[in-house]
Each structure stands twice: as C-alpha cells, then as structure tokens.
mmCIF entry with sequence, helices, sheets and N, C-alpha, C, O atoms, coordinates in Angstrom:
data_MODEL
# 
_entry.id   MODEL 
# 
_entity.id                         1 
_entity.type                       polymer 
_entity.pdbx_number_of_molecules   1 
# 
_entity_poly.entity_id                      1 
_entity_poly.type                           'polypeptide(L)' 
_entity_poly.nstd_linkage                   no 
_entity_poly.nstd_monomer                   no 
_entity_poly.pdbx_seq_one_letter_code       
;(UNK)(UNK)(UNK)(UNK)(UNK)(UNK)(UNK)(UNK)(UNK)(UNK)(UNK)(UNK)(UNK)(UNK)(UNK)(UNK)
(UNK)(UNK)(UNK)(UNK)(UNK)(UNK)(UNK)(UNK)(UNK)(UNK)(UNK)(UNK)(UNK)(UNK)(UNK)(UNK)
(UNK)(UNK)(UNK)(UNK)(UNK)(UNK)(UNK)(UNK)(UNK)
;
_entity_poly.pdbx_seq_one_letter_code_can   XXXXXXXXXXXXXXXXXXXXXXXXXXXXXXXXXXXXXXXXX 
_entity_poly.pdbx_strand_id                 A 
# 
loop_
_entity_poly_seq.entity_id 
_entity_poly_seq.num 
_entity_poly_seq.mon_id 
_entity_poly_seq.hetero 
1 1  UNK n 
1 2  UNK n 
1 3  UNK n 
1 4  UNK n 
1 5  UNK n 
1 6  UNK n 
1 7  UNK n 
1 8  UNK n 
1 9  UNK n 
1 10 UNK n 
1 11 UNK n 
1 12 UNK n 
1 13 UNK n 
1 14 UNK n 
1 15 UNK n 
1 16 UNK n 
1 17 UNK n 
1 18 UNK n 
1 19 UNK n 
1 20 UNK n 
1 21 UNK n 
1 22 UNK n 
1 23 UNK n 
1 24 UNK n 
1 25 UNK n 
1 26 UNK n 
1 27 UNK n 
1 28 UNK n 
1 29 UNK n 
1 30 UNK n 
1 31 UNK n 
1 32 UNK n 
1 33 UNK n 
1 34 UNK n 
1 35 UNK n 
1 36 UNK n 
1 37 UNK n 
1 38 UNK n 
1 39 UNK n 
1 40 UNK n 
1 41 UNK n 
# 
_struct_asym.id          A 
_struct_asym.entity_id   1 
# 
loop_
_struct_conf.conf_type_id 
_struct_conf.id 
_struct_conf.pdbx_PDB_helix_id 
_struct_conf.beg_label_comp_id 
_struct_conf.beg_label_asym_id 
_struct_conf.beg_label_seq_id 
_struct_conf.pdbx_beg_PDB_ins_code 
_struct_conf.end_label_comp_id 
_struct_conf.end_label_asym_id 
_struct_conf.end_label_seq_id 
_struct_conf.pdbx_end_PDB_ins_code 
_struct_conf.beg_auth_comp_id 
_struct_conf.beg_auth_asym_id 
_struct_conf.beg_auth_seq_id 
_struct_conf.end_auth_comp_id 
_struct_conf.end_auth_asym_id 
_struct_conf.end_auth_seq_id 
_struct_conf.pdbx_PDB_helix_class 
_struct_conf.details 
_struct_conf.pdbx_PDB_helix_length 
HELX_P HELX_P1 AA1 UNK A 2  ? UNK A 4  ? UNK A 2  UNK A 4  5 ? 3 
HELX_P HELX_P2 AA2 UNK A 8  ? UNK A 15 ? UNK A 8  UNK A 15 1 ? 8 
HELX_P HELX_P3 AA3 UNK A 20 ? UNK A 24 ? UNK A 20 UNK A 24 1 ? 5 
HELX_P HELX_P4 AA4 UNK A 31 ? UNK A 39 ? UNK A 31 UNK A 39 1 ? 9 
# 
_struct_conf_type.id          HELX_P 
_struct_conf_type.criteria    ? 
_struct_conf_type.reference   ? 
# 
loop_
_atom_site.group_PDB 
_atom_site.id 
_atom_site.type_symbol 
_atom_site.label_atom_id 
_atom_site.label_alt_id 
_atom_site.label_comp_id 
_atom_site.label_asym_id 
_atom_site.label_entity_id 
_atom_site.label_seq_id 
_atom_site.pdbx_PDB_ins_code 
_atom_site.Cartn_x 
_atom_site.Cartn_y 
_atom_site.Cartn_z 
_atom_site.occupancy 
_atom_site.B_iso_or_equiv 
_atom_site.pdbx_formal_charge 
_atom_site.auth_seq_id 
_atom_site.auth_comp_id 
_atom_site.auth_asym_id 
_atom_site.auth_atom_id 
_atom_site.pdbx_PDB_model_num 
ATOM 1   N N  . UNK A 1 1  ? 144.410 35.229 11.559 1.00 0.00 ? 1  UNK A N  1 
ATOM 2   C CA . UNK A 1 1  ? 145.155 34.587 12.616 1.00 0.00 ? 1  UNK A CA 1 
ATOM 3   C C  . UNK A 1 1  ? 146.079 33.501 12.063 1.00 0.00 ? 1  UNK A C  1 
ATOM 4   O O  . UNK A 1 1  ? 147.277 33.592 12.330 1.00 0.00 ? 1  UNK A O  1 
ATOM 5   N N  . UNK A 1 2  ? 145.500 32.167 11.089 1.00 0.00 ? 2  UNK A N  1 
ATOM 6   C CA . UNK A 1 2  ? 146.171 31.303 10.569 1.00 0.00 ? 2  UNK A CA 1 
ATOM 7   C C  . UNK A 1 2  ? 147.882 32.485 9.909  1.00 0.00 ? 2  UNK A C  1 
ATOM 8   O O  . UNK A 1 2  ? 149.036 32.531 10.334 1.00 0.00 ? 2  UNK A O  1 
ATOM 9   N N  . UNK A 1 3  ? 147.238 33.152 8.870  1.00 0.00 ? 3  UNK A N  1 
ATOM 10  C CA . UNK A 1 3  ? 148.308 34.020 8.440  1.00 0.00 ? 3  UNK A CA 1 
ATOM 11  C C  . UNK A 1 3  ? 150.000 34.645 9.512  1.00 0.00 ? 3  UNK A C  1 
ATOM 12  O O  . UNK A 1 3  ? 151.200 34.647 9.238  1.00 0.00 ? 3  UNK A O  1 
ATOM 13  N N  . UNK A 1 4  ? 149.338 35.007 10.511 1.00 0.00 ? 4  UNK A N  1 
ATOM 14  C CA . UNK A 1 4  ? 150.220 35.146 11.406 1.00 0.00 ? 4  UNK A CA 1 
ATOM 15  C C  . UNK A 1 4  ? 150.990 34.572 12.550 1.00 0.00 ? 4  UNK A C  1 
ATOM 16  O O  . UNK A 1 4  ? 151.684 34.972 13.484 1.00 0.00 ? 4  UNK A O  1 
ATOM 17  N N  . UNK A 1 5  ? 150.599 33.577 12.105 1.00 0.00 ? 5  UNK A N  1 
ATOM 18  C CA . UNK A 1 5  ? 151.255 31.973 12.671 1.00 0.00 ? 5  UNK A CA 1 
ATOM 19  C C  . UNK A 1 5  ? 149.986 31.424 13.414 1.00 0.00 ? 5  UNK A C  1 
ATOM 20  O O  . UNK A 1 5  ? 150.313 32.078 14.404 1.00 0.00 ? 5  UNK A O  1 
ATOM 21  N N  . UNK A 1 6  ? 148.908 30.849 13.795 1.00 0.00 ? 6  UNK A N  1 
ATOM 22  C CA . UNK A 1 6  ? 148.594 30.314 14.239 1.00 0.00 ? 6  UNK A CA 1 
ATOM 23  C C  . UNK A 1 6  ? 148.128 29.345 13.698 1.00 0.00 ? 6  UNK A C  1 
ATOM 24  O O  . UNK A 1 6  ? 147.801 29.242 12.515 1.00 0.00 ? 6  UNK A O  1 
ATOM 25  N N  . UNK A 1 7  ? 148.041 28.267 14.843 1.00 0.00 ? 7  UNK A N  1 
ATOM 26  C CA . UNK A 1 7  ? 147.644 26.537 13.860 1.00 0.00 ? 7  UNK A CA 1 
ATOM 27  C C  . UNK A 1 7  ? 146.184 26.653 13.774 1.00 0.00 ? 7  UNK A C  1 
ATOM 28  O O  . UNK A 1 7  ? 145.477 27.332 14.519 1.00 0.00 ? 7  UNK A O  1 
ATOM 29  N N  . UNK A 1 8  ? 145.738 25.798 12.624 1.00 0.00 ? 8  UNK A N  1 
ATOM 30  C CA . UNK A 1 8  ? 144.590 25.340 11.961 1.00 0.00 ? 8  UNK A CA 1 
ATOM 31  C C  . UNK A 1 8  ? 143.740 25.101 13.094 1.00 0.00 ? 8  UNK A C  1 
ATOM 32  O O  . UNK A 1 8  ? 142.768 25.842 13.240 1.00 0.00 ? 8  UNK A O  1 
ATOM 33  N N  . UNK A 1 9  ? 143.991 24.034 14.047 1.00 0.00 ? 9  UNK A N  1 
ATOM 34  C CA . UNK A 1 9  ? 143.269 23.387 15.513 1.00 0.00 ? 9  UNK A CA 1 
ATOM 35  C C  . UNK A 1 9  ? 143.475 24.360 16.031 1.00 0.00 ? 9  UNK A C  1 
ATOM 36  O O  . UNK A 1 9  ? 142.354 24.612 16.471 1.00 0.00 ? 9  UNK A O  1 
ATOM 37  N N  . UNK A 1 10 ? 144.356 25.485 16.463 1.00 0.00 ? 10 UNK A N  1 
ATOM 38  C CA . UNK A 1 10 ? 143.723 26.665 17.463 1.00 0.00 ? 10 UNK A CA 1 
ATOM 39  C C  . UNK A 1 10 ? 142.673 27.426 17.035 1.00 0.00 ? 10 UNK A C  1 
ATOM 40  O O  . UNK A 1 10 ? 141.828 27.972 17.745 1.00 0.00 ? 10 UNK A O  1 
ATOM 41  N N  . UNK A 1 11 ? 142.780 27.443 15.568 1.00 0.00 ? 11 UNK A N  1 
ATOM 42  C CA . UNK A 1 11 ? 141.851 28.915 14.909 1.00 0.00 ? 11 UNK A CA 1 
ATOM 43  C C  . UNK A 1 11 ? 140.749 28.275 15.059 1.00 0.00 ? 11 UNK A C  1 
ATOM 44  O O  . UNK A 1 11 ? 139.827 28.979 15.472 1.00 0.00 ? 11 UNK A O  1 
ATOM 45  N N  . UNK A 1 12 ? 140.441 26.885 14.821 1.00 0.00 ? 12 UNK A N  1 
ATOM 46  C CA . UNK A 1 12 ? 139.155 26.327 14.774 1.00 0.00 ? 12 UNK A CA 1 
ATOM 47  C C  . UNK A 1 12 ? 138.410 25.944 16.115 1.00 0.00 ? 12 UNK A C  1 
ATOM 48  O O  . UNK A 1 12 ? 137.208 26.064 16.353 1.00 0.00 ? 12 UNK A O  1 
ATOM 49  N N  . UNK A 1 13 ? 139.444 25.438 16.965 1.00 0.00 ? 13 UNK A N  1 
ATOM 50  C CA . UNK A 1 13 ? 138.740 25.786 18.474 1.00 0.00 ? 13 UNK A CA 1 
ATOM 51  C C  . UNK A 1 13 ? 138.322 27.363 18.912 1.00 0.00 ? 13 UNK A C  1 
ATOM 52  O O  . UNK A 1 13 ? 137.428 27.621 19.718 1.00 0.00 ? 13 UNK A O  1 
ATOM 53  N N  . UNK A 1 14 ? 138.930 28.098 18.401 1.00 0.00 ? 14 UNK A N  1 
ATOM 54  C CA . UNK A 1 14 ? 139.093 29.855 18.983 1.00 0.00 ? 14 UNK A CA 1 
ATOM 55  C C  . UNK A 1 14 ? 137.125 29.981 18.571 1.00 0.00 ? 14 UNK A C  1 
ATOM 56  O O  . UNK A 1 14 ? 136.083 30.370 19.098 1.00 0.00 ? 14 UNK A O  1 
ATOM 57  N N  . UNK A 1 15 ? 137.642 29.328 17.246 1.00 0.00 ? 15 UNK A N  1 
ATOM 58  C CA . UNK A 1 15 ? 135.984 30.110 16.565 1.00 0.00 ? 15 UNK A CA 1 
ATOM 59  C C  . UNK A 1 15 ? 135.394 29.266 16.758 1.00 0.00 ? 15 UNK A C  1 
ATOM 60  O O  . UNK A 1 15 ? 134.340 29.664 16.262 1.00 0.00 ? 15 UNK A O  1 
ATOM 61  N N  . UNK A 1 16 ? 135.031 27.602 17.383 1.00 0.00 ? 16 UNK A N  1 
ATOM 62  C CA . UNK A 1 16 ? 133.988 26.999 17.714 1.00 0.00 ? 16 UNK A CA 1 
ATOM 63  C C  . UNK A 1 16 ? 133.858 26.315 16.451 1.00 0.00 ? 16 UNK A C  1 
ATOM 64  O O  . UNK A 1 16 ? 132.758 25.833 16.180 1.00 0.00 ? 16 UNK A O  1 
ATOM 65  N N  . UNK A 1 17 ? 134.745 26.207 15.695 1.00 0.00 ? 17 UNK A N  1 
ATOM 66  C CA . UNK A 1 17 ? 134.016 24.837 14.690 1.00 0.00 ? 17 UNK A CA 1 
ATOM 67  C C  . UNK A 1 17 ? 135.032 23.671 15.011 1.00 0.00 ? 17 UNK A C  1 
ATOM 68  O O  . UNK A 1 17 ? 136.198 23.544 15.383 1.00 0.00 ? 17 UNK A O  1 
ATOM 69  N N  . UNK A 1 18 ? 133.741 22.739 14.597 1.00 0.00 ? 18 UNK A N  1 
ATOM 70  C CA . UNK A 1 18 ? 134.098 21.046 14.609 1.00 0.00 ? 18 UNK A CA 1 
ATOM 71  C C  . UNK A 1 18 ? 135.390 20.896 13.634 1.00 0.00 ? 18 UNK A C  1 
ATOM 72  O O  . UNK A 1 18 ? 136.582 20.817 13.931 1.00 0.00 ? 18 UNK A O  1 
ATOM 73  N N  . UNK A 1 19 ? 134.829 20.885 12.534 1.00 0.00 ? 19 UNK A N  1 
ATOM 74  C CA . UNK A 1 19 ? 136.040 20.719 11.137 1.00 0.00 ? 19 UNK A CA 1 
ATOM 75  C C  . UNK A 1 19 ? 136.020 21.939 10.539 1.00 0.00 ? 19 UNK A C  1 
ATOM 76  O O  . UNK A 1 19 ? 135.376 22.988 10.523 1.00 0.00 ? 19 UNK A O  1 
ATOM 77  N N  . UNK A 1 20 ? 137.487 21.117 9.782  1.00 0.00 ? 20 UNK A N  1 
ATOM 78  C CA . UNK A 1 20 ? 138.934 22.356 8.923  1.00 0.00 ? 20 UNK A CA 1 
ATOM 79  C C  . UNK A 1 20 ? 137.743 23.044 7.850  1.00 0.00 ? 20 UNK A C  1 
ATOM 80  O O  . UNK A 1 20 ? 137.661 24.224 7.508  1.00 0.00 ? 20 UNK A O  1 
ATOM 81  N N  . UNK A 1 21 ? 136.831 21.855 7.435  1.00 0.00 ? 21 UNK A N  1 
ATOM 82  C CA . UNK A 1 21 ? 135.994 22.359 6.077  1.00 0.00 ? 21 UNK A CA 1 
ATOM 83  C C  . UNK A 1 21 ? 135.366 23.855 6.437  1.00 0.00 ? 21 UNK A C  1 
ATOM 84  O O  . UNK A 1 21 ? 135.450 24.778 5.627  1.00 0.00 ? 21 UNK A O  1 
ATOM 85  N N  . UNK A 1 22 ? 134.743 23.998 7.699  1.00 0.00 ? 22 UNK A N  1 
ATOM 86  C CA . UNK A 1 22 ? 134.236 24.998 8.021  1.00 0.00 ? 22 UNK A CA 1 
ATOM 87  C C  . UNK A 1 22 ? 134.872 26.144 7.821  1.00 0.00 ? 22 UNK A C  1 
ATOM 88  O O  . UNK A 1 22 ? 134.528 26.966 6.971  1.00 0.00 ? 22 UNK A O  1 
ATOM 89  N N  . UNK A 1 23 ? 136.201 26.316 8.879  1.00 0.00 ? 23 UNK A N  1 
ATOM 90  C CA . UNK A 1 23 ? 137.001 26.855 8.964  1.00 0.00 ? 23 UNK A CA 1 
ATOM 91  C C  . UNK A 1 23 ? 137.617 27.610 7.092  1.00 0.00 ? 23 UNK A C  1 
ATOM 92  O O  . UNK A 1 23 ? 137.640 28.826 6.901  1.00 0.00 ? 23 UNK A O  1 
ATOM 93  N N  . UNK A 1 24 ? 137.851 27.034 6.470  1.00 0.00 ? 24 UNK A N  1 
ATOM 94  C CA . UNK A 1 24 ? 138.467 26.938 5.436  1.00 0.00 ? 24 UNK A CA 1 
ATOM 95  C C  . UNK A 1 24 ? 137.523 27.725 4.871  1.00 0.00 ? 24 UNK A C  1 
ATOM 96  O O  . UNK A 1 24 ? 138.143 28.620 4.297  1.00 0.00 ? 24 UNK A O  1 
ATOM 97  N N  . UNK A 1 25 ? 136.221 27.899 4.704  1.00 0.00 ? 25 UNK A N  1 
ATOM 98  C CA . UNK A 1 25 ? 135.470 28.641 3.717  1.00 0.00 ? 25 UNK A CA 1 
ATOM 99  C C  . UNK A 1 25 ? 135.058 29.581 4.753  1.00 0.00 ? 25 UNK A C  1 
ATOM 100 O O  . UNK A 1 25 ? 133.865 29.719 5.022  1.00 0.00 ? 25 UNK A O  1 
ATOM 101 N N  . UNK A 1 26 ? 136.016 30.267 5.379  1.00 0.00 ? 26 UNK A N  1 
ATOM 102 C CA . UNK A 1 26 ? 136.725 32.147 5.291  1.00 0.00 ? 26 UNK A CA 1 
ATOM 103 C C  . UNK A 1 26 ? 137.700 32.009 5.389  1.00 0.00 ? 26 UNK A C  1 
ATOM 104 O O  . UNK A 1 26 ? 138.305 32.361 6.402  1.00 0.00 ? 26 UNK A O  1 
ATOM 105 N N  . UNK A 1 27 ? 138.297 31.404 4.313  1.00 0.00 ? 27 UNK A N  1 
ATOM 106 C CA . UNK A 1 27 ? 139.941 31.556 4.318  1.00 0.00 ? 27 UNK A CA 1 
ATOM 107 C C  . UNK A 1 27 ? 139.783 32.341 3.173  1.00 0.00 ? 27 UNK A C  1 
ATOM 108 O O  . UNK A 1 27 ? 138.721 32.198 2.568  1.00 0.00 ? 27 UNK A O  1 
ATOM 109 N N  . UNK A 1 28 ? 140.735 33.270 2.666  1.00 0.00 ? 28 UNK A N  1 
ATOM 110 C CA . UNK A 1 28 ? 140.619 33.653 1.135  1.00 0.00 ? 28 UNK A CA 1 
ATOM 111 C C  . UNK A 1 28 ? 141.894 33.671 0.897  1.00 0.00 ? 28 UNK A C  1 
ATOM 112 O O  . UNK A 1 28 ? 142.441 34.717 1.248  1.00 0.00 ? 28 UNK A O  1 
ATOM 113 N N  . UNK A 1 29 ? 143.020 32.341 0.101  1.00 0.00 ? 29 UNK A N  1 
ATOM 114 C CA . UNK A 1 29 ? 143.806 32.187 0.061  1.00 0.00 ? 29 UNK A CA 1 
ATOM 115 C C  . UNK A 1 29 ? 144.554 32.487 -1.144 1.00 0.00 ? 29 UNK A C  1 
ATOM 116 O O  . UNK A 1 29 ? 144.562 31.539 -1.928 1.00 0.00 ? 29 UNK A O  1 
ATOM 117 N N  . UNK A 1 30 ? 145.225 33.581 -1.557 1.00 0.00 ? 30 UNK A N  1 
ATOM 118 C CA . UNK A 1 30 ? 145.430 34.135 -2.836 1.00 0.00 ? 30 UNK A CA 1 
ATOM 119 C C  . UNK A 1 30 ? 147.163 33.137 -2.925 1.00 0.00 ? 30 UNK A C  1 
ATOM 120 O O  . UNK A 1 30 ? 147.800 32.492 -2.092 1.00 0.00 ? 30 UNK A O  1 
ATOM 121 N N  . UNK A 1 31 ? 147.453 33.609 -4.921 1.00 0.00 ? 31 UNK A N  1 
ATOM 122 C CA . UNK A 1 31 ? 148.459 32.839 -5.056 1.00 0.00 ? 31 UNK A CA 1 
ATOM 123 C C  . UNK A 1 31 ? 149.752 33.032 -4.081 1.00 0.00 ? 31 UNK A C  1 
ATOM 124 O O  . UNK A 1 31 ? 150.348 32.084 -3.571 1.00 0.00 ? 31 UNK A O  1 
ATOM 125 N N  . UNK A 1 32 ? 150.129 34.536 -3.882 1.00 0.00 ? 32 UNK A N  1 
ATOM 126 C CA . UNK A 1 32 ? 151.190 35.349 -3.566 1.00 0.00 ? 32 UNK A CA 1 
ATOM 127 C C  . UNK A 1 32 ? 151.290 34.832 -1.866 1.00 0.00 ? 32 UNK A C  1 
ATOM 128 O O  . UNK A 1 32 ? 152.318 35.064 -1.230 1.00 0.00 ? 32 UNK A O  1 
ATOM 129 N N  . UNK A 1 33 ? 150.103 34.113 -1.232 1.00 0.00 ? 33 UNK A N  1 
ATOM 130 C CA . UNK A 1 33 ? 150.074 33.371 0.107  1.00 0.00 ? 33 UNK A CA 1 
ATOM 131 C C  . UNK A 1 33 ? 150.547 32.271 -0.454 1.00 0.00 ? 33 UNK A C  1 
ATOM 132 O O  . UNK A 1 33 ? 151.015 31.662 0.508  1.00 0.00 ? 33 UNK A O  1 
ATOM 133 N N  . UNK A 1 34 ? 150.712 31.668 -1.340 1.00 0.00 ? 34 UNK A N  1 
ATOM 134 C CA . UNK A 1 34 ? 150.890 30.040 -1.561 1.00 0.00 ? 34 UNK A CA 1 
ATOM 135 C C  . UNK A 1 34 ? 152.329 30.140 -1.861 1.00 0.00 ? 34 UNK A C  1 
ATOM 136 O O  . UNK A 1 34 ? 153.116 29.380 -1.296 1.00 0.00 ? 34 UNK A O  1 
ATOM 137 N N  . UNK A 1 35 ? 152.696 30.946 -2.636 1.00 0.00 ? 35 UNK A N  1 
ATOM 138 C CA . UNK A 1 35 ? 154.088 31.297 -2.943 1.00 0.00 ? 35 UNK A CA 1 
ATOM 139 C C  . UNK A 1 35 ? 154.985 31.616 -1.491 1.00 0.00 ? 35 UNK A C  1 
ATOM 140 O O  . UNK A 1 35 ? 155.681 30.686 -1.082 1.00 0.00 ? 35 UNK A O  1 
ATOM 141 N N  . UNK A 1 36 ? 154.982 32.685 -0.844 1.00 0.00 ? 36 UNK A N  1 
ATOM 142 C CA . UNK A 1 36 ? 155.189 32.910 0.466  1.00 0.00 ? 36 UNK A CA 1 
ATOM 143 C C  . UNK A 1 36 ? 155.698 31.536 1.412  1.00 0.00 ? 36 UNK A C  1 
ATOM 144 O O  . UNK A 1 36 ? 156.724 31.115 1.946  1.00 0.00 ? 36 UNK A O  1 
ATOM 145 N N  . UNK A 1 37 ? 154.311 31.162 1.242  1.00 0.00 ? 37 UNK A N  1 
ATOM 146 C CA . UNK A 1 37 ? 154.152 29.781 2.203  1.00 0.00 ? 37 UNK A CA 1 
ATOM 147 C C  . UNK A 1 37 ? 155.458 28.462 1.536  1.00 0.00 ? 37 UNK A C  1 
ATOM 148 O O  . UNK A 1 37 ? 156.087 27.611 2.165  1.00 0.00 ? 37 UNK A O  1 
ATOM 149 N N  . UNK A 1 38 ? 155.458 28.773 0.163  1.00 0.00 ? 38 UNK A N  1 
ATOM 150 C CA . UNK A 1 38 ? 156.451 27.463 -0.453 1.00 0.00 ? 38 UNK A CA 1 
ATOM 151 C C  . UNK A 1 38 ? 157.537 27.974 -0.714 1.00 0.00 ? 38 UNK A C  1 
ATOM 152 O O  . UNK A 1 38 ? 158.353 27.192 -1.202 1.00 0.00 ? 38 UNK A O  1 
ATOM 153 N N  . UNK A 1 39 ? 158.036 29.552 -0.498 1.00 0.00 ? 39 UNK A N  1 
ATOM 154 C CA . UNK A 1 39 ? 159.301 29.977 0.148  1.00 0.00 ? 39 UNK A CA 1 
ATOM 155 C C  . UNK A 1 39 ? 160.044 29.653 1.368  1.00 0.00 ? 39 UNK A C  1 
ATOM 156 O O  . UNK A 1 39 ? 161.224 29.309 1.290  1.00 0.00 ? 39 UNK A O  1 
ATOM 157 N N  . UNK A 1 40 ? 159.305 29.756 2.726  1.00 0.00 ? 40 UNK A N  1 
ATOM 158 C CA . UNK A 1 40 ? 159.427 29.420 3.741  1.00 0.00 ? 40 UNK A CA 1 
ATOM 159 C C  . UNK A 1 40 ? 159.672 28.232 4.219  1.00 0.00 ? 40 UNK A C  1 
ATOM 160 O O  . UNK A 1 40 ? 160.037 28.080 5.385  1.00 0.00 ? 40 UNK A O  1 
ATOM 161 N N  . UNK A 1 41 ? 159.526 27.363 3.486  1.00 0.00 ? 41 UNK A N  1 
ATOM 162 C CA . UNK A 1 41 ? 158.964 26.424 3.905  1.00 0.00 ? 41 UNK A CA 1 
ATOM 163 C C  . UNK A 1 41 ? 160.787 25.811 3.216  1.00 0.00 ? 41 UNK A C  1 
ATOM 164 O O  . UNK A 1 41 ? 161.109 24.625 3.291  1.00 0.00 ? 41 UNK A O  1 
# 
C-alpha cells in the first residue's frame, strides 16, 4: 500500500498499529525502491 502511494499514518491506522516501528518491520525495502523514491522526489 505505502508503495502505491499511501501515507505511513494511513497504512498504520488501516493495520491497527500504534507506531511507524511496527509498521516498518514488514516493509521489505530494496535498493531499486530507494533509488525510485530519490528520482521522484
């Protein structure tokens, strides 16, 4: 979901966690996403 535009605070309300930390460990964020992301940007 994050991937396809959605914000950090929606994905984490959607799925019921408190904090990003949670959230974040099922992220699996490879380089070719980081690159992408600092294209766009």
């Amino acid at each position: 979901m994050l991937f396809a535009g959605m914000t950090l605070p929606n994905v984490m309300k959607l799925l019921g966690h408190s904090s990003a930390d949670m959230t974040m460990r099922y992220l699996k964020i490879t380089l070719p996403d980081v690159q992408r992301e600092f294209h766009l940007a």
